[in-house]
N, C-alpha and C positions, 0 to 999 in steps of 0.2 A: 189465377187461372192455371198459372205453370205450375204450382201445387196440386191442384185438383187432377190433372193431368199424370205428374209422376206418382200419383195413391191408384189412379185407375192402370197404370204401367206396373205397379209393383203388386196389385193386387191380380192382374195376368200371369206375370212371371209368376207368383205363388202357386196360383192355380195350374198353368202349363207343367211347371216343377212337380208337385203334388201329382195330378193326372199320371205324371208320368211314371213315379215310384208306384202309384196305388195301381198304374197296369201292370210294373213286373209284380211287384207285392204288396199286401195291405197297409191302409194308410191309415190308422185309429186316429188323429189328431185332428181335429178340425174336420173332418171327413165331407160333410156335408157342405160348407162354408167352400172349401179348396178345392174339394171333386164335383163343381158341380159343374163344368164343364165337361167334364170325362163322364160322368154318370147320368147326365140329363141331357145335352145337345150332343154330344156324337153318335147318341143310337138314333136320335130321330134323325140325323142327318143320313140319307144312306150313300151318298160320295164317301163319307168317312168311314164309314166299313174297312175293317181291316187295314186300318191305314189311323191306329186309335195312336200308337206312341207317337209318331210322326206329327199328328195334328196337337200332341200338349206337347211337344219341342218346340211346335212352331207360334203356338199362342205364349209360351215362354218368351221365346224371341221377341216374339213381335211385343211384348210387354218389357222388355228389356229396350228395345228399337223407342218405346215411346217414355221412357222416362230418359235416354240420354238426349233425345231429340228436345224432350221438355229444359234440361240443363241446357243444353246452347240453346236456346231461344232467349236466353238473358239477353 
């Protein structure tokens, strides 16, 4: 489970990370797979309006938050 855990934390961070280069600039790599946070939920969310880098920092974060949380739960 602590596994399954730090893959859905690393696959946030990715995504948060990516989101965030692909709003200053284009992302070719993986585009679909990485921005699908940044190009599918934050338009339909309208809180997240204008507030698009701030919200893949913090899905970074927070994907970074649950793969060290995953390591201490040893």
């Amino acid at each position: 489970m602590r596994k399954a855990i730090q893959l859905v934390g690393l696959i946030l961070a990715l995504q948060g990370i990516s989101g965030a280069i692909d709003h200053v600039a284009a992302q070719p790599i993986f585009g679909f797979l990485l921005n699908f946070f940044n190009r599918v939920i934050i338009p339909r969310v309208d809180a997240l309006a204008g507030y698009e880098l701030f919200a893949n920092l913090s899905l970074a974060a927070l994907g970074v938050v649950l793969i060290l949380a995953a390591e201490r739960a040893r």
